[in-house]
C-alpha positions as CSV (number, residue, x, y, z in Angstrom):
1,X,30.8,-25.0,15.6
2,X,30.3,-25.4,11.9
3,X,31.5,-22.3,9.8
4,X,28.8,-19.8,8.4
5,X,28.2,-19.2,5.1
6,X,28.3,-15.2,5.2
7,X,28.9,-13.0,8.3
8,X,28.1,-9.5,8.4
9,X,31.1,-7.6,11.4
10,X,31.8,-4.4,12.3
11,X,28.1,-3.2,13.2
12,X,25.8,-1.6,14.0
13,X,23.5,-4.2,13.8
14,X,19.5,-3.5,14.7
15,X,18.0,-6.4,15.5
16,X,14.3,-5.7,16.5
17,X,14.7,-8.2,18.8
18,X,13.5,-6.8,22.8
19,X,15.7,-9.3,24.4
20,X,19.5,-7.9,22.6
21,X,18.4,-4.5,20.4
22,X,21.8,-3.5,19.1
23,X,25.0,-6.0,18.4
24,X,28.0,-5.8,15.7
25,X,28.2,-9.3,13.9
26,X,25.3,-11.5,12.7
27,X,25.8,-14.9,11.0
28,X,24.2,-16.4,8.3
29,X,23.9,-19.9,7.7
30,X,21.6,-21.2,4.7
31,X,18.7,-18.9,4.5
32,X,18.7,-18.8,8.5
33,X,20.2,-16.3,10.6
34,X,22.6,-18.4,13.4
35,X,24.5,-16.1,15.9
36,X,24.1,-12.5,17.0
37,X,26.2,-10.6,18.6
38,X,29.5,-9.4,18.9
39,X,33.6,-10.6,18.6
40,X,32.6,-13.7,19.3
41,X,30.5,-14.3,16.3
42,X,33.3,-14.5,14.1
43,X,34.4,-17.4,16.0
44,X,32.2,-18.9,13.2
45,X,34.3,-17.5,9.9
46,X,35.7,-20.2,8.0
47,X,37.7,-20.2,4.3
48,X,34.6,-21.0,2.7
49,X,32.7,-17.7,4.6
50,X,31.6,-14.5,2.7
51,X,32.9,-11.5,5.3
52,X,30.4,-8.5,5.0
53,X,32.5,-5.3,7.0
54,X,29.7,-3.3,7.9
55,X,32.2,-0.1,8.3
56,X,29.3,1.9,10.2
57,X,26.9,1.2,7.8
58,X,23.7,-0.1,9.1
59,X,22.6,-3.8,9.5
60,X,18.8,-3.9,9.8
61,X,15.9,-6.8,9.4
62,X,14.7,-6.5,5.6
63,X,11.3,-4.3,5.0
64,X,7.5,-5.6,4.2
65,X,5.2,-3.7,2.4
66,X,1.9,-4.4,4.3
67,X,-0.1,-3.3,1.4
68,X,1.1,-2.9,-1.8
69,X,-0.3,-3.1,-5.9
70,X,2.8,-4.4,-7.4
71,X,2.2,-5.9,-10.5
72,X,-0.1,-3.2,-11.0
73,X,2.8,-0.8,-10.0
74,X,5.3,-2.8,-12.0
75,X,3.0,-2.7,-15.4
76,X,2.8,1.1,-14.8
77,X,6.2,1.8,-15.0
78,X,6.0,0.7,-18.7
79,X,3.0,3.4,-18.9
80,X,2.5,6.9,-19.6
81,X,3.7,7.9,-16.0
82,X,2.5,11.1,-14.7
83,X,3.8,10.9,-11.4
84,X,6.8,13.2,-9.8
85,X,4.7,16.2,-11.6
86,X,1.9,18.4,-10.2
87,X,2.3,20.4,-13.2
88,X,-0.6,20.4,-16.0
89,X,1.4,21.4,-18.9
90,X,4.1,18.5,-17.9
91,X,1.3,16.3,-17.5
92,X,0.1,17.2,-21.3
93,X,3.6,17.4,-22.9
94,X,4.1,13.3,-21.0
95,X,0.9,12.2,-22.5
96,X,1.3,13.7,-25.5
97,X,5.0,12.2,-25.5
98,X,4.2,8.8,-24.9
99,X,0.9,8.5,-27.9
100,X,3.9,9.9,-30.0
101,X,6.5,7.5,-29.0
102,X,3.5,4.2,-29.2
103,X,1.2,4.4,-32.2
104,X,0.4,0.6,-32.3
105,X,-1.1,1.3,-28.9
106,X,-4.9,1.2,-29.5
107,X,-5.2,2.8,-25.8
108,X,-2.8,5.5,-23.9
109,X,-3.1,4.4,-20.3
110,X,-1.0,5.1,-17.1
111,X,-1.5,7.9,-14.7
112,X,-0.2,9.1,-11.3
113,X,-1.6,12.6,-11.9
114,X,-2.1,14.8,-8.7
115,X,-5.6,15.8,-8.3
116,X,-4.3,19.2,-6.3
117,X,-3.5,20.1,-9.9
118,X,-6.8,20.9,-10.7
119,X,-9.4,23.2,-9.3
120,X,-11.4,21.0,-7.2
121,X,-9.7,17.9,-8.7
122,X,-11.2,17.5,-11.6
123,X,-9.5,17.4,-15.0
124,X,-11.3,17.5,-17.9
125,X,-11.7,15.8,-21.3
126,X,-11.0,18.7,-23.3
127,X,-7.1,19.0,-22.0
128,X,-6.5,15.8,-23.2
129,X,-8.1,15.9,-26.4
130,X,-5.9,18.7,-27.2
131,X,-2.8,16.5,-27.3
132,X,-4.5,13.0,-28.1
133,X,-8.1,13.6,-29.6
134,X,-8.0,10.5,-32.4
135,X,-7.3,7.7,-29.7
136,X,-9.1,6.6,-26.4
137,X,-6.8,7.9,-23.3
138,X,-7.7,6.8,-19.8
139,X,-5.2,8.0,-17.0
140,X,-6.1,6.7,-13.4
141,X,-5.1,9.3,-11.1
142,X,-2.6,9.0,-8.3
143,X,-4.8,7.1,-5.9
144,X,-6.4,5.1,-8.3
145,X,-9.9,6.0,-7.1
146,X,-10.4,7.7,-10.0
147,X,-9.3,8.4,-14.2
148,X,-9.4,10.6,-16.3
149,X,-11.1,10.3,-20.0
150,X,-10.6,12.0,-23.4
151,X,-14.0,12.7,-25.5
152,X,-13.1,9.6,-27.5
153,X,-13.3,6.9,-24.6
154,X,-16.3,8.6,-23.2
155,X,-17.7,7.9,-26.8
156,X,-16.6,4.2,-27.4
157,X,-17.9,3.7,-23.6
158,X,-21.3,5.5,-24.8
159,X,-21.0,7.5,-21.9
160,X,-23.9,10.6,-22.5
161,X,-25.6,12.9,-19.8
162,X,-28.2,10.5,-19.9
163,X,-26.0,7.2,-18.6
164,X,-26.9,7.0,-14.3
165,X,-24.2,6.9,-12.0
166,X,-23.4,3.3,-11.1
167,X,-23.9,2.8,-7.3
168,X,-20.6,2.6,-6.5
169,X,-18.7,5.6,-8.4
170,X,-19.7,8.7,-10.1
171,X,-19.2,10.6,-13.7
172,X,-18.7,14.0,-13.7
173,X,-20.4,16.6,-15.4
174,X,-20.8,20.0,-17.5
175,X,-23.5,22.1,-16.9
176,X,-26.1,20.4,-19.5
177,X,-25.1,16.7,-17.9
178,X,-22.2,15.7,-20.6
179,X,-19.5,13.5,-18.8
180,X,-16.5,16.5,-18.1
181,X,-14.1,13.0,-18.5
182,X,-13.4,12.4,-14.5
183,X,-14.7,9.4,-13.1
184,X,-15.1,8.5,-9.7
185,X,-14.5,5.4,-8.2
186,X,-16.6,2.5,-10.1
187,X,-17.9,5.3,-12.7
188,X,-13.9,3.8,-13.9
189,X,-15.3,0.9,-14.9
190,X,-17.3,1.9,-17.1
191,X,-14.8,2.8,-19.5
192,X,-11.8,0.9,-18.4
193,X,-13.9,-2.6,-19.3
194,X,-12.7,-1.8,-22.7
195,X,-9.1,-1.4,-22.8
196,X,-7.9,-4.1,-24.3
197,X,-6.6,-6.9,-21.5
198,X,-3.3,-7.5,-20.4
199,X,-1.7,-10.7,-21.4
200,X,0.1,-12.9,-18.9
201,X,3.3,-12.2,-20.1
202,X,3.0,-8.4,-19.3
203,X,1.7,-9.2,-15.9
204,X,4.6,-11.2,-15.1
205,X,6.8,-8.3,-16.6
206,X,5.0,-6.4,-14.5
207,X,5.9,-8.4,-11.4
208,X,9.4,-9.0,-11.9
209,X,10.1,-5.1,-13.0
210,X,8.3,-4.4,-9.6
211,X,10.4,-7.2,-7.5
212,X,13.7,-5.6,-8.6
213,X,12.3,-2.3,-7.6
214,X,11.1,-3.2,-4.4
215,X,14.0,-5.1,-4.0
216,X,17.0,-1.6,-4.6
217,X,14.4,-0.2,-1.4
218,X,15.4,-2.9,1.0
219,X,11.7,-4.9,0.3
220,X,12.0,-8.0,0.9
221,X,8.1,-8.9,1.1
222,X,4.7,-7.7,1.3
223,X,1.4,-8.4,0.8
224,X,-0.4,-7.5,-2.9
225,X,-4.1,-5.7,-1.9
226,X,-5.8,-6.7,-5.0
227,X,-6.0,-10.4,-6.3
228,X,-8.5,-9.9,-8.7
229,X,-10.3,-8.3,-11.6
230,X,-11.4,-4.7,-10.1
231,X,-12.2,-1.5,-12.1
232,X,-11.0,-2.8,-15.8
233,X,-7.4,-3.7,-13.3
234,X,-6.3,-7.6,-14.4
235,X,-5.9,-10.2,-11.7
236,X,-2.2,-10.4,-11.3
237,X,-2.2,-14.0,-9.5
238,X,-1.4,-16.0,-12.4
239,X,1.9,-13.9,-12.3
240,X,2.8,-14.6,-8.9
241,X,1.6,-18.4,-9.2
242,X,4.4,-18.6,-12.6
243,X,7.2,-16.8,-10.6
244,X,6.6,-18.5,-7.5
245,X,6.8,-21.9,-9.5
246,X,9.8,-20.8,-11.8
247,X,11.8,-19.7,-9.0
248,X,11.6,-16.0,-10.7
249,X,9.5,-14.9,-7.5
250,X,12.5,-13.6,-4.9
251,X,10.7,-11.9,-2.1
252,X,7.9,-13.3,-0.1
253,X,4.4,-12.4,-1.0
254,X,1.1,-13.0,0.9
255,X,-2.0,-12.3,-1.4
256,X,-5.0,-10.9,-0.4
257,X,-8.4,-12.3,-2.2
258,X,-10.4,-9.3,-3.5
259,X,-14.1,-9.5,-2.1
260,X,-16.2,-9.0,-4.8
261,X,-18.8,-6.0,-3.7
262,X,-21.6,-7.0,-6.2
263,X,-22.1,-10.1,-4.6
264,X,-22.2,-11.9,-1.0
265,X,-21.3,-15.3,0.9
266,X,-21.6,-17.1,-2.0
267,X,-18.3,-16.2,-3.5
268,X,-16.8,-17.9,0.1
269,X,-16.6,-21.5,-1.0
270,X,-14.7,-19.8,-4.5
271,X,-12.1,-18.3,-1.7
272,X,-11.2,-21.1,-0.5
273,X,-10.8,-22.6,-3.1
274,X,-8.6,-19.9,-4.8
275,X,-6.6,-20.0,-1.3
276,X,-5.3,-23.5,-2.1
277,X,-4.7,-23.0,-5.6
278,X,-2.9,-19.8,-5.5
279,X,-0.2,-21.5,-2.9
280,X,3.4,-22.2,-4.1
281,X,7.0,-21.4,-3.2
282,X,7.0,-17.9,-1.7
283,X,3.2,-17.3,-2.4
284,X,0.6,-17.6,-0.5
285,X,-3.3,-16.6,-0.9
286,X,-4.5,-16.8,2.8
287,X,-6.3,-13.0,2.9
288,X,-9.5,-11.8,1.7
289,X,-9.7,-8.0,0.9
290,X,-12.9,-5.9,1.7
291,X,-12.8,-2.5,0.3
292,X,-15.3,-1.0,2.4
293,X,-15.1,2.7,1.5
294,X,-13.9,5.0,-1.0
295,X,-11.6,8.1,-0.6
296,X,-12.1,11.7,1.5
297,X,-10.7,13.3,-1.7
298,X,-13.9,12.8,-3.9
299,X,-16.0,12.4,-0.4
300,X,-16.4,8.6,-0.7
301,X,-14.6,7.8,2.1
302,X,-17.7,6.4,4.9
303,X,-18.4,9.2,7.7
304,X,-20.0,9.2,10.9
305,X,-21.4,12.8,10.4
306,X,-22.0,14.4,6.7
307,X,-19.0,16.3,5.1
308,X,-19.2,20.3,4.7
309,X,-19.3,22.0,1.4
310,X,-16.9,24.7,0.2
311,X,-18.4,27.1,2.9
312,X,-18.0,25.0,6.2
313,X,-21.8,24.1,5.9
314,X,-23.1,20.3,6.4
315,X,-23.8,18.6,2.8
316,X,-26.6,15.7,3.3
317,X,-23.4,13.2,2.0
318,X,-22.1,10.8,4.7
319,X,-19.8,8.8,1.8
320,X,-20.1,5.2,1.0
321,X,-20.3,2.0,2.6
322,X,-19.1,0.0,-0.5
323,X,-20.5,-3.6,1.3
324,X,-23.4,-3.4,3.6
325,X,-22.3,-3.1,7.4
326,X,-24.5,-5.2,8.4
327,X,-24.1,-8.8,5.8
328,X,-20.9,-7.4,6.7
329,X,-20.9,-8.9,10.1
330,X,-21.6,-12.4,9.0
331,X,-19.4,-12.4,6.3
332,X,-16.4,-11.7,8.5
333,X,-17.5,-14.1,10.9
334,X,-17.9,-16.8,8.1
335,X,-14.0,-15.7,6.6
336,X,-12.6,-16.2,10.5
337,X,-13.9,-19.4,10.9
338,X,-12.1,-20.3,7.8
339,X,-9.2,-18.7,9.0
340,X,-8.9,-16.3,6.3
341,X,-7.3,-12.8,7.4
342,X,-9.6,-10.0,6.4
343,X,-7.9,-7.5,5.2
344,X,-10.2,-4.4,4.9
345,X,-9.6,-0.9,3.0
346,X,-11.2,1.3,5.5
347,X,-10.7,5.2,5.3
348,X,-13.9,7.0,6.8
349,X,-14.4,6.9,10.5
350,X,-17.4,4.9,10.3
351,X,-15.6,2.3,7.6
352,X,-13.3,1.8,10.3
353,X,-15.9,1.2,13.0
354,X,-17.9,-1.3,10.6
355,X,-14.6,-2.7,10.3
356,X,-14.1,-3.3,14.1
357,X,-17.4,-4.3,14.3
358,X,-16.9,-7.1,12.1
359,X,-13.9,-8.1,13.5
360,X,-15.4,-8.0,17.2
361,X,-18.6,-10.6,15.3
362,X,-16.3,-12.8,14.5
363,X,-14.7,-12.6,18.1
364,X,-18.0,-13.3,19.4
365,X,-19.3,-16.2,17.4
366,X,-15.7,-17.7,16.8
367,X,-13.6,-16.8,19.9
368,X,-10.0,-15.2,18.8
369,X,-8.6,-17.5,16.5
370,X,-5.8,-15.6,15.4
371,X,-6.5,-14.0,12.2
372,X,-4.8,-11.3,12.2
373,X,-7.5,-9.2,10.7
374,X,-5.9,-5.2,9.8
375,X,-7.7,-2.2,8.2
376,X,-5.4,-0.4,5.8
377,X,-5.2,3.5,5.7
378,X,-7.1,4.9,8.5
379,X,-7.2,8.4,8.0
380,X,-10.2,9.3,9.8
381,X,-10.7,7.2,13.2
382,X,-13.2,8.5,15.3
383,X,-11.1,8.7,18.9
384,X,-14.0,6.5,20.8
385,X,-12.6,3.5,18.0
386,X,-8.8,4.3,19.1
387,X,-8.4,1.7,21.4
388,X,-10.6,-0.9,20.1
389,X,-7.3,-2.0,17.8
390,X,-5.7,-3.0,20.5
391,X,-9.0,-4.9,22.6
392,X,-9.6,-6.7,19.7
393,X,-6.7,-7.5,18.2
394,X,-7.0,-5.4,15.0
395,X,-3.9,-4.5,13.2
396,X,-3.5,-0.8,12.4
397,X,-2.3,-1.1,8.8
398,X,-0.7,2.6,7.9
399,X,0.5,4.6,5.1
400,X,2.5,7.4,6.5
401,X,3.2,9.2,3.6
402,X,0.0,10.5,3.6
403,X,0.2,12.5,7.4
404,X,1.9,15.4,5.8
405,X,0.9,18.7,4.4
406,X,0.1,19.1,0.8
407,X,-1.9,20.9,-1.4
408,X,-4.6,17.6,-2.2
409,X,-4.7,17.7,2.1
410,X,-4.8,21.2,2.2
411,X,-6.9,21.9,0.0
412,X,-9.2,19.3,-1.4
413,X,-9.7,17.0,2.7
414,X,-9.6,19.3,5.4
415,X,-11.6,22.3,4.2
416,X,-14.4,19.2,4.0
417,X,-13.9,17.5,7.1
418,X,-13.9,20.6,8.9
419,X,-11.4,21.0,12.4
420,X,-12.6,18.4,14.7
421,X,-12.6,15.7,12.1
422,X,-9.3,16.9,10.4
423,X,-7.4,16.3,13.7
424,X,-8.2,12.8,13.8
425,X,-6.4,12.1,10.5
426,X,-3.8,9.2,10.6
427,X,-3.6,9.1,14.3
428,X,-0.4,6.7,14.5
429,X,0.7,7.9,18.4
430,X,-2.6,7.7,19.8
431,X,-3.0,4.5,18.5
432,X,0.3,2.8,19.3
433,X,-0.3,4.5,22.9
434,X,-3.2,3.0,23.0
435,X,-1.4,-0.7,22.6
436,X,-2.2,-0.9,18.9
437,X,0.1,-2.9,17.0
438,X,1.2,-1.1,14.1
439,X,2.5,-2.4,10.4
440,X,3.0,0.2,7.9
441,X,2.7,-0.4,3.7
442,X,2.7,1.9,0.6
443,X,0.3,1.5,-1.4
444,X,2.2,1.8,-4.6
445,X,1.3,3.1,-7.1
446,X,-1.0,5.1,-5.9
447,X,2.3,6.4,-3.5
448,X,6.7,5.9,-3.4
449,X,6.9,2.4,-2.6
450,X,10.6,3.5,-0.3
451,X,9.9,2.7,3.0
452,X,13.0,5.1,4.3
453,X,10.3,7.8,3.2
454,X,7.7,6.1,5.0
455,X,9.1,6.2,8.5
456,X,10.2,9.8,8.0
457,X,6.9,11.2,7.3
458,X,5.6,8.8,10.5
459,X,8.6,10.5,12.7
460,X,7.9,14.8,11.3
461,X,5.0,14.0,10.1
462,X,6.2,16.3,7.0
463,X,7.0,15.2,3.4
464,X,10.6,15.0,3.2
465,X,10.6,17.6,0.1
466,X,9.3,19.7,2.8
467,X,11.8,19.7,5.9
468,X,10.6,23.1,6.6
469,X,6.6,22.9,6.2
470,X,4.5,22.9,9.0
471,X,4.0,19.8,11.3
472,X,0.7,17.5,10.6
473,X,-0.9,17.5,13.9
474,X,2.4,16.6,15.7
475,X,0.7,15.4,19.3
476,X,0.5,12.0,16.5
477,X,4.5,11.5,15.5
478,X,5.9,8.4,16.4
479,X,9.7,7.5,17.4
480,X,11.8,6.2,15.0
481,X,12.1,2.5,16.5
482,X,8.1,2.3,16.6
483,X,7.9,3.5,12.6
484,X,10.8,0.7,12.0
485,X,9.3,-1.5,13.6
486,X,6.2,-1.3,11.6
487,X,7.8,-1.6,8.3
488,X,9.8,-5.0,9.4
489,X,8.3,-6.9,12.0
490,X,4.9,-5.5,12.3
491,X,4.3,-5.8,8.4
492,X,5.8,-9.2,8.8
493,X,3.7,-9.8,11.5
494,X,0.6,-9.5,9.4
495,X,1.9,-10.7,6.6
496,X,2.3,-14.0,8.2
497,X,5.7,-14.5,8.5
498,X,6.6,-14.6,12.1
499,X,9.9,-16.0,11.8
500,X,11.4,-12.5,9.9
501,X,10.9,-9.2,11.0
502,X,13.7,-9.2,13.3
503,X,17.5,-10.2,13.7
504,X,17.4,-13.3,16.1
505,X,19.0,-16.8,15.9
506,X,17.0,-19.4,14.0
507,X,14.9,-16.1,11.7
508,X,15.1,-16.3,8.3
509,X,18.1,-14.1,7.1
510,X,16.3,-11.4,4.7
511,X,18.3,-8.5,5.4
512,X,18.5,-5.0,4.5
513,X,22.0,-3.0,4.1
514,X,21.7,1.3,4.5
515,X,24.5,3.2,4.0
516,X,24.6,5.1,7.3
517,X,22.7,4.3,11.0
518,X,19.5,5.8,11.2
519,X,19.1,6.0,14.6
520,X,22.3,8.0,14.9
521,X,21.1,11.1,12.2
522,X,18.6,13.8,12.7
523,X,15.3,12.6,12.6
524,X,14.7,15.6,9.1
525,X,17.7,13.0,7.3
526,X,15.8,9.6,8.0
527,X,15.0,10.0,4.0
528,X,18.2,10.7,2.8
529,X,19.3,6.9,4.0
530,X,19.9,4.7,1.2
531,X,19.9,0.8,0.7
532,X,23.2,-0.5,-0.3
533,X,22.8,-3.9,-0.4
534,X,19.0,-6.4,0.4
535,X,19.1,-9.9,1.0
536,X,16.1,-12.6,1.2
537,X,16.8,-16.1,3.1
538,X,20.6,-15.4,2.8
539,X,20.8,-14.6,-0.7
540,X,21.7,-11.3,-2.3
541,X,18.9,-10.0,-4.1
542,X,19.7,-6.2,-4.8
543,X,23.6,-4.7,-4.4
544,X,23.9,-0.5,-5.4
């Protein structure tokens, strides 16, 4: 047999594969794995072969981010970053920091502030015009559903307690009506429209600072949320259509099409089009994403029954239902029979059940074509939905850092949802029991892009910083192989790449490296694992 090119030995190897789980050598020929298994695979080492000796470390299929903001993330790293802090006066002393450190900026912009750090969320203008009050500053919060203003960008947007709410967001208010400086949802937009644009080059700054990132936490791929202009956000694909042409673009990266809200099946035709332009090298533009709700934090998020108000009484809000469920039937239906994946942002219980709805339309009018249609986030599904994932198809698309404890949970979601509601929060075991398949993303920025973390939280169901906290609703851990196998070849799986995702002849060899085996350490260490060495189609992309 011809000699390979590298060969990992001395195991453990964790293929993901159901026919042969576990081996000890894997061989790498091109950008293709070519044998798996044991002694005999280094019947295939010749003078020209790169020998990898495991030594115990852990051999593992590389991870994909099933949703993910990376240029976004990448271009915020080069911001006034707030995150790692729940602290206010950190928060200030950062901000105040970076206008010192950037005069020439017109704008100070960033954010990853925590709104647990606030009574009931909401900063106001007045903190930060006491450390930048002669220069706009808008500061998205951690899950970028919402920013924070100083009196000076509320001015230059001519923001006054007589400007209406736009339909799909909200300004907060003082008593007498004057914006407080907290926007909600598209109330952003109404100031972030005039910061001044990102160029191209700081997009693809953005990307690349992301990719080698991404890259150190074993990411070999993963599939951007958000290609579009959203909220005053840039449309990053002209930076992924650049790397993937210059051969800068290292990790494999499915796009997903932002569905403009404002408008309906007449943006389709401009989809497909943008599907075939946005198509080179290791990017590819064959999703469409429908935000269909907001967030529980700021009571956005699209409920079946009305949320409760700080004394456990119904409020007459149900949340939003960003595109209308019913156009959103046909509109699905019309994405399907262009074989478009629909990738939908659905939160709320009843987002998720227009979701399914839509997805079971499309069933109806165009058989199962094999879309591979997911809603992202789930943290309310009402238990009668539960095993409609599974009878339709649907991909469960989680975030499992957010089933933990934490003050913003705590304290700003479950006092709101009340106790029935509350325990259907992120319900991963019921919905893999239920046949679901599962693939399992960030969300970066808006949370730590490390998929180790990921599947910890997903196994406790606590935040690693918290090893002793209490358990979030524990009937709805998963094991350790389901929560890996979400991360590599579920997200691969949905990301379209059905040749990775697992260790098996004739795969493409991206490859992640962690310094001890998982599966052997307490379940409360899974975090403490870290990525030695990443590879994508054979090549080494990241080495600690």
């Amino acid at each position: 047999m011809p000699q390979a090119d590298l060969v990992f030995t001395g195991g453990p190897v964790l293929t993901l594969d159901p026919a042969r789980s576990r081996a000890t050598s894997l061989a790498v020929t091109g950008d293709r794995i070519t044998a798996v298994g044991h002694d005999e695979v280094r019947e295939l080492i010749g003078p020209g072969t790169e020998v990898v000796d495991l030594a115990g470390r852990l051999l593992l299929p590389g991870f994909q981010d099933a949703h993910i903001h990376a240029v976004g993330g990448g271009a915020e790293l080069a911001e006034c970053d707030l995150t790692e802090s729940v602290d206010v006066a950190e928060y200030l002393a950062r901000i105040r920091a970076y206008a010192e450190a950037h005069p020439d900026r017109e704008w100070v912009t960033g954010g990853g502030w925590s709104m647990e750090s606030f009574a009931g969320g909401l900063p106001t203008r007045q903190l930060l015009d006491s450390v930048v009050p002669d220069r706009p500053v808008l500061l998205s919060n951690r899950d970028h559903h919402g920013a924070w203003a100083n009196t000076r960008a509320l001015e230059l947007a001519g923001l006054t307690a007589g400007t209406p709410d736009p339909a799909d967001g909200r300004i907060e208010r003082e008593a007498d009506g004057t914006p407080s400086g907290m926007l909600q949802e598209g109330a952003t937009g109404l100031v972030s429209r005039l910061v001044p644009a990102s160029t191209s080059e700081d997009r693809l700054a953005g990307l690349l600072r992301a990719q080698r990132l991404l890259h150190s936490l074993g990411v070999t791929g993963w599939q951007d949320a958000l290609l579009g202009s959203f909220n005053g956000m840039p449309d990053p694909s002209d930076a992924y259509l650049t790397a993937a042409k210059d051969g800068s673009l290292t990790a494999r990266v499915t796009g997903a099409l932002w569905w403009d809200r404002e408008r309906g099946a007449e943006q389709i035709p401009e989809l497909v089009d943008r599907r075939e332009q946005l198509s080179s090298g290791l990017f590819r533009a064959g999703s469409v994403k429908i935000m269909q709700d907001g967030i529980a934090e700021n009571f956005t998020a699209a409920m079946t029954t009305p949320y409760l108000d700080g004394c456990g009484c119904a409020t007459g809000n149900t949340g939003l239902s960003f595109v209308d469920p019913e156009a959103l039937l046909g509109y699905v239906t019309e994405l399907d029979a262009l074989d478009f994946q629909v990738h939908f942002h659905a939160l709320g219980d009843r987002a998720v059940r227009e979701a399914l709805d839509a997805v079971e339309a499309a069933i109806a009018a165009n058989g199962r074509r094999g879309n591979r249609h997911h809603l992202a986030h789930l943290q309310v599904v009402h238990p009668t939905d539960v095993p409609r994932f599974a009878a339709l198809g649907a991909i469960a698309n989680i975030q499992p850092l957010w089933a933990a404890h934490e003050p913003q949970m705590d304290e700003l979601t479950i006092p709101f949802l009340g106790e029935e509601r509350a325990a259907w929060q992120y319900p991963f075991g019921s919905l893999l029991r239920s046949g679901a398949t599962l693939a399992a993303g960030s969300d970066w920025p808006v949370s730590s892009p490390n998929p180790l973390e990921g599947i910890h939280v997903a196994v406790n169901r606590r935040d690693p910083e918290s090893p002793d906290g209490r358990v979030f609703y524990p009937e709805e851990r998963i094991d350790l192989l389901s929560a890996l196998t979400a991360y590599t070849a579920g997200a691969a799986h949905v990301n379209g790449h059905d040749d990775a995702g697992s260790l098996t002849a004739g795969h493409l060899a991206d490859l992640v490296v962690l310094d001890r085996d998982v599966l052997t350490a307490p379940a409360d260490a899974i975090a403490e694992a870290r990525v030695e060495r990443t590879y994508v189609g054979g090549r080494l992309v990241y080495e600690a």
